[in-house]
C-alpha positions in Angstrom: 136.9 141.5 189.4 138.1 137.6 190.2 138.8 135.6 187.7 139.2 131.8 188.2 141.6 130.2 185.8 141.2 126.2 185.7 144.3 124.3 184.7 147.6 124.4 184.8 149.8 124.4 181.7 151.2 126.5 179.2 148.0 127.4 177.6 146.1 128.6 181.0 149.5 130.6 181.0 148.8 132.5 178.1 145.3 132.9 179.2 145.8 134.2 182.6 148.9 136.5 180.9 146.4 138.0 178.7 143.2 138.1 181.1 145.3 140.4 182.9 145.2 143.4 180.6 142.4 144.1 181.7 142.1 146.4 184.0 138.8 145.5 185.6 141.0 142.2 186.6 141.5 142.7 190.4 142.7 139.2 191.0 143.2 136.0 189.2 143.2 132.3 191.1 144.8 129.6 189.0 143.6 125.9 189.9 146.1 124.1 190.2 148.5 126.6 188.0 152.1 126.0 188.3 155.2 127.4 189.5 155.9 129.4 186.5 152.1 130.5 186.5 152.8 131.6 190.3 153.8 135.2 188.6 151.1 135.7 187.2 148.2 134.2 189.2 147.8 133.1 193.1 148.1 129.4 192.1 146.0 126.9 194.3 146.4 123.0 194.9 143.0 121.8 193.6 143.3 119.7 190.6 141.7 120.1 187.0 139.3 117.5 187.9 138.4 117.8 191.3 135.5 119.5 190.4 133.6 119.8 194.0 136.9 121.4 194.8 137.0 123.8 192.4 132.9 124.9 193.1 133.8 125.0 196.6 136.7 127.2 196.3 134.9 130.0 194.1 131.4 130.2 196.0 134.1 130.5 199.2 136.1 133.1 197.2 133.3 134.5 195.6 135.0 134.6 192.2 133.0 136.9 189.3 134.1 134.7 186.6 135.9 131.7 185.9 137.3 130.1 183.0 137.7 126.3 182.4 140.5 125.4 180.2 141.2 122.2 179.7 139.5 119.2 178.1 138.4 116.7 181.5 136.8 119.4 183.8 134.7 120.8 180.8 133.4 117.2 180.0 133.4 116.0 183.5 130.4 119.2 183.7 132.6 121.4 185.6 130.8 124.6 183.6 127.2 123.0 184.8 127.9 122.9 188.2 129.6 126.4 188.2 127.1 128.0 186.6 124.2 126.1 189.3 126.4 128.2 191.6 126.1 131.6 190.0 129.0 131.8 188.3 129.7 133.0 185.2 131.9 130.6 183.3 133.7 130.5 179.9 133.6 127.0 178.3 130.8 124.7 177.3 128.6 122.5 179.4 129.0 119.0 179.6 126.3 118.1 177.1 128.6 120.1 174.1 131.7 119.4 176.1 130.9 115.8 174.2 132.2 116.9 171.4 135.6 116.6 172.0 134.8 113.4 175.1 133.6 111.4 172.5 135.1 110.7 169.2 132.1 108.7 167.9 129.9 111.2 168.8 131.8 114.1 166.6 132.1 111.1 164.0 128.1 110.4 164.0 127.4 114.2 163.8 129.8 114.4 160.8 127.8 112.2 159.0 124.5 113.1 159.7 124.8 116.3 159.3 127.1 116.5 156.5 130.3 118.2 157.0 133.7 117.0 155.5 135.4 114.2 157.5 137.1 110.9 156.8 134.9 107.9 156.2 135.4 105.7 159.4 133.5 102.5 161.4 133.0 102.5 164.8 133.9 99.5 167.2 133.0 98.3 170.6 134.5 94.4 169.9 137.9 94.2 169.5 137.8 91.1 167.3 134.7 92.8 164.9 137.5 95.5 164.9 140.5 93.4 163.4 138.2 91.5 161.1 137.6 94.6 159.6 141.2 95.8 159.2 141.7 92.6 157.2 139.7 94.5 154.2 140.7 97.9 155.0 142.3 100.2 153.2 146.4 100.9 154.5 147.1 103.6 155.7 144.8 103.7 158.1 143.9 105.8 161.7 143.1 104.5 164.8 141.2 106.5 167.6 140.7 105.7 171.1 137.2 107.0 171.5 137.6 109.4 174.8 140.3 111.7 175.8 143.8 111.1 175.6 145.8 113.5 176.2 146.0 114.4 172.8 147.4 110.9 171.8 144.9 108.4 171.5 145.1 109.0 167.1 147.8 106.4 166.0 148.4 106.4 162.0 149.2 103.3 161.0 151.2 102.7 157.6 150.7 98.5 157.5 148.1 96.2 158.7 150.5 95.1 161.5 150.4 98.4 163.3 146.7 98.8 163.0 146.1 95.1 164.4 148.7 96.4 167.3 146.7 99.9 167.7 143.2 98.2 168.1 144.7 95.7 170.8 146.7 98.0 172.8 143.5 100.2 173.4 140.9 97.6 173.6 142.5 94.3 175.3 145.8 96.3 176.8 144.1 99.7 178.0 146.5 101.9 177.1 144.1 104.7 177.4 142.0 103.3 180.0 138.5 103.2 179.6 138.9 105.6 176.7 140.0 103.1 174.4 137.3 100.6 174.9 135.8 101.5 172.3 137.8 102.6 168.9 136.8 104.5 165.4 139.2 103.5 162.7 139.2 105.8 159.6 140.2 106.6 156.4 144.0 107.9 155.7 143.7 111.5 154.6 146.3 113.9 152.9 147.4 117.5 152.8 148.4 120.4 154.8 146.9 120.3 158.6 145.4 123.3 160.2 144.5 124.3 163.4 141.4 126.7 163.7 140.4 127.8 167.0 137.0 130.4 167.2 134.9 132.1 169.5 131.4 130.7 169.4 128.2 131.7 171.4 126.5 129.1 169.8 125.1 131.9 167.2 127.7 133.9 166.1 131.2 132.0 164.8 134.4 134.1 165.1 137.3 131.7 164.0 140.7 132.8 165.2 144.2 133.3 163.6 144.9 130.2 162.1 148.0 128.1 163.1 150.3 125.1 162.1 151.2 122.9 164.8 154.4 120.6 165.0 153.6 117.5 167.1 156.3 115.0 166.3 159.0 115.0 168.9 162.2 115.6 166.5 163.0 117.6 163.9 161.8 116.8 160.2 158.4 115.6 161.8 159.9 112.3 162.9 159.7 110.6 166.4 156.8 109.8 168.7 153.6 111.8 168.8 153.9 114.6 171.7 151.1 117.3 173.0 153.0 119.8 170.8 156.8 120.7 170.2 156.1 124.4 168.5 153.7 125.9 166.8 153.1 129.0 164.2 150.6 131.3 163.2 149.0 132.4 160.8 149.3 129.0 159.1 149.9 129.9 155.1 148.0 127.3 153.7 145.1 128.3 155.4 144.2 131.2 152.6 141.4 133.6 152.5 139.7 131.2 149.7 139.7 128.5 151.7 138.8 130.0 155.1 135.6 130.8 153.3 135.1 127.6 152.4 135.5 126.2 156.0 133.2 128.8 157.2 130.3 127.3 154.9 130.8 123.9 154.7 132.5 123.2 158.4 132.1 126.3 161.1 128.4 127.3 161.0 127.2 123.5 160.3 128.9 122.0 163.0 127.5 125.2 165.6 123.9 124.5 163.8 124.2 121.0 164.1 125.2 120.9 168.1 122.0 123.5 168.1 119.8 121.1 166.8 120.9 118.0 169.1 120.2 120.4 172.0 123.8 121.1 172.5 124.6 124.1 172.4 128.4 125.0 172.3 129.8 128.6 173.8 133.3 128.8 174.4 136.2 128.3 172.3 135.4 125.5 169.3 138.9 123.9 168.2 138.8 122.7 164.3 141.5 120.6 163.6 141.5 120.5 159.9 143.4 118.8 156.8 143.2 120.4 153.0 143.0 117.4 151.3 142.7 117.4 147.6 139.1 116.9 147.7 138.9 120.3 150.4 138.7 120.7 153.4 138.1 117.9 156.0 137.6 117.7 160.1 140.3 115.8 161.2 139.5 116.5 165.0 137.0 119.1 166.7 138.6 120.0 170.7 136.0 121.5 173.1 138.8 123.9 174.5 141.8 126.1 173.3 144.6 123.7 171.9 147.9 123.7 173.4 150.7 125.1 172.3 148.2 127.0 169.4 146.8 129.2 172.0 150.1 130.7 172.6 150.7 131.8 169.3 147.0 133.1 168.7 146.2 135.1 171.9 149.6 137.1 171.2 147.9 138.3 168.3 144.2 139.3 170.1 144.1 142.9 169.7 140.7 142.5 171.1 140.3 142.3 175.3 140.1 138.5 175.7 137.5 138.8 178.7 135.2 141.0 176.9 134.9 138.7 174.5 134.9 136.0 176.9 132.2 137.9 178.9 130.1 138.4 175.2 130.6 134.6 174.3 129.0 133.5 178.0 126.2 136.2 177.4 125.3 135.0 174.2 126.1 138.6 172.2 129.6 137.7 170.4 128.2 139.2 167.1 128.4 142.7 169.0 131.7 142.4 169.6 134.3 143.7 166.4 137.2 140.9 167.2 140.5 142.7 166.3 144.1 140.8 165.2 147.5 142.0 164.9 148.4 142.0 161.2 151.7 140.2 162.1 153.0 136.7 162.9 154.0 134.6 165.9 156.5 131.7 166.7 156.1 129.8 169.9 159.4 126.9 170.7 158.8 124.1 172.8 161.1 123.7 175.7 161.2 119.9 176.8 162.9 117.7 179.1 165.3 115.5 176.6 163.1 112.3 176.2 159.9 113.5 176.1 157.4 112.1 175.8 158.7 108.7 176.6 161.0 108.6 179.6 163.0 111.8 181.3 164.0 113.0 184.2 162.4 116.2 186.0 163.4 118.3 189.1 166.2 120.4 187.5 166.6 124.3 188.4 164.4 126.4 185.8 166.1 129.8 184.9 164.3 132.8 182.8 166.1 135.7 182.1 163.9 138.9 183.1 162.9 140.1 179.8 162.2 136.6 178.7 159.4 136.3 180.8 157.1 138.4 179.7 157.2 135.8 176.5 157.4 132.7 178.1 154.5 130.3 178.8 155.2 127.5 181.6 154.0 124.7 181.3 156.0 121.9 184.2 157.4 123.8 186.8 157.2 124.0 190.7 158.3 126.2 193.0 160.5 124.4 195.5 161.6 126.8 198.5 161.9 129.5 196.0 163.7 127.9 193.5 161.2 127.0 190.4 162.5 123.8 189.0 161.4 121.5 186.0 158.1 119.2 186.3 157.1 117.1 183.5 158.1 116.8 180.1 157.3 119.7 178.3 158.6 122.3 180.8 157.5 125.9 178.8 157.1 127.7 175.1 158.7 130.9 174.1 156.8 133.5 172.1 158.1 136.1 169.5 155.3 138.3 167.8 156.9 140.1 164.3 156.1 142.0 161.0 157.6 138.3 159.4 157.2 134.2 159.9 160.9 134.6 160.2 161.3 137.6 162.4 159.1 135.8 164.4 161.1 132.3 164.5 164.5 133.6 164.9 163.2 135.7 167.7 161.3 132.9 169.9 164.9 130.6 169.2 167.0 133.7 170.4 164.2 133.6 173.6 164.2 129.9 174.2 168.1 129.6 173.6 168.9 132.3 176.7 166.5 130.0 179.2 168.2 127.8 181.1 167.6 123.5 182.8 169.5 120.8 182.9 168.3 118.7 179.9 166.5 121.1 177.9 165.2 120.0 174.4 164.2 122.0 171.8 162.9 121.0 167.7 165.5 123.1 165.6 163.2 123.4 163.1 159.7 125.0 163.9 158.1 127.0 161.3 160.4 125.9 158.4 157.1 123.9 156.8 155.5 127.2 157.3 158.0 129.2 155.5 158.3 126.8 152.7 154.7 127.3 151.9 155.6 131.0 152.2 157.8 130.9 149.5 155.5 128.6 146.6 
């Protein structure tokens, strides 16, 4: 069987890593995939987005399968034209892919269909969207509307910040045409929670939950990144209130995207906060998040394309989804200065037995030598019985890899194992 992996960071690492257990898996293409990926998959030079390129290159290759990971080919309709080609694909279609393109859209289905979320306004004028903030409650949250590479939220603690939020996105672009048009919400409290599931638009099978660490330095201060570390399962995420989510937040959102005449099969990414009042959607992603999926897919006991396979043939719900009963640590190795300004290109060493662990996410292959690309360069893993096996062990991983610059949080998990111990 050929697989077609789209993407090419840590996450479609730990996808590809755990495709290939199967052993109907004959061969896997990764598009673009990077250097570190090259062990694992026959990496090709056709980006994310270039979406006749990708078509082109599985009808030539005649691929069985393919898989689209990451957030701009899924809502640029790169499952739509796959599938007009024959091909089996993993992922929703454009028209569900929405709900992650559009933040007003997720916003708008919140509301009208009832499930938990942060009250918020909608803007298109930039100066309707500062005469508001005059009256609005501080904190606040502003959101570019479309994708940002997982930075367009900015939390603002005074009224200066969210006047300097709105204009940097809708007179300064600095998300492009993604922040033209802004939702600004309500402040909310408590634990976060990320909650990725398997959905075939009928059946909802949530995976191991996880707790994500996105500021770049320890103690959760610094700038926003696309992820530093990440644990799982997330303690505060108990049995009660999985429930809860399940019957308030899953199954609505699936029924509601069913009753616009969206439906969403792939993998549904709830980004949660346990507020006092419950729980509440903080986010939804149309994709696996990143670095969560390296933590979660560790613990699939459960063949990842069979359940793949059963999510694209509509038939999850005859599938018995199995999870390790321990815990899993992944650390963040970055280029020092991430995610504002650092330099790349410096000789990446893995040690042997670390690589079976390791997820890379920047690296090229350079005449042989694979070298550092980008600012977060790779995550470690460590699966064990314990949160703190599981910690020590990814640190003792990520500690033995060696680059020029390398930056790790000393402190992943420690939130985690606080909760442990209430």
């Amino acid at each position: 069987m050929k697989i077609l992996v789209v993407g090419g960071g840590g996450r479609e690492h730990a996808i590809i890593k755990k495709l290939k257990e199967n052993s109907k898996v004959e061969k896997i293409y990764a598009l673009p995939g990077n250097g570190g990926i090259a062990d694992d998959a026959e990496c090709v030079p056709i980006g994310a987005k270039d979406i006749d390129g990708i078509v082109g290159f599985a009808v030539e290759k005649k691929v069985d399968y393919a898989v689209v990971a990451p957030d701009d080919p899924l809502v640029l309709g790169c499952v739509d034209r796959l599938e007009e080609r024959g091909i089996p694909c993993f992922g929703p279609r454009k028209n569900a892919a929405i709900i992650e393109g559009s933040k007003a859209f997720s916003k708008d289905l919140m509301k009208k269909y009832g499930i938990p979320t942060a009250a918020y306004e909608t803007f298109s004028d930039m100066d309707a969207a500062l005469e508001y903030l005059k009256t609005a409650k501080i904190p606040i949250v502003v959101k570019a509307d479309g994708l940002a590479l997982g930075k367009g939220a900015i939390v603002c603690m005074t009224r200066d910040e969210a006047n300097e939020a709105v204009v940097s996105m809708m007179r300064d672009g600095k998300f492009g045409k993604s922040g033209e048009r802004v939702v600004i919400e309500e402040f909310m409290t408590g634990p976060e929670v990320s909650v990725l599931s398997f959905t075939d638009g009928k059946t909802v099978v949530p995976m191991v939950s996880s707790m994500d660490h996105k500021r770049a330095h320890d103690g959760d201060t610094g700038p926003n990144t696309g992820g530093m570390g990440t644990v799982a399962p997330n303690p505060y995420y108990t049995e009660d209130i999985a429930r809860e989510c399940m019957e308030k937040i899953f199954l609505p959102t699936v029924n509601a995207m069913n009753a616009e005449g969206r439906t969403f099969r792939g993998c549904l990414y709830f980004g949660l906060m346990l507020t006092p009042e419950g729980p509440r959607v903080v986010e939804y992603n149309c994709r696996f998040g990143d670095p969560e999926t390296q933590v979660v897919l560790p613990l699939l006991k459960t063949d990842l394309l069979t359940v793949m396979e059963a999510v694209t043939e509509g038939r999850l719900s005859e599938v018995e989804v199995e999870w390790e009963r321990g815990c899993a640590a992944c650390v963040i190795a970055a280029s020092d200065g991430y995610p504002q300004s650092y330099k790349s290109g410096y000789e990446l060493k893995i040690p042997d037995d670390v690589k079976p662990h390791t997820y890379v996410a920047g690296a090229v292959l350079e005449d042989g030598v694979l070298k550092t690309h980008g600012g977060r360069v790779l995550g470690v893993t460590a699966v064990a019985d314990t949160l703190s096996e599981a910690i020590d062990a990814s640190y003792a991983m990520a500690d033995r890899i060696e680059f020029e610059n390398k930056y790790c949080r000393r402190d992943i998990g420690r939130r985690a194992l606080a909760a442990k111990n209430l």
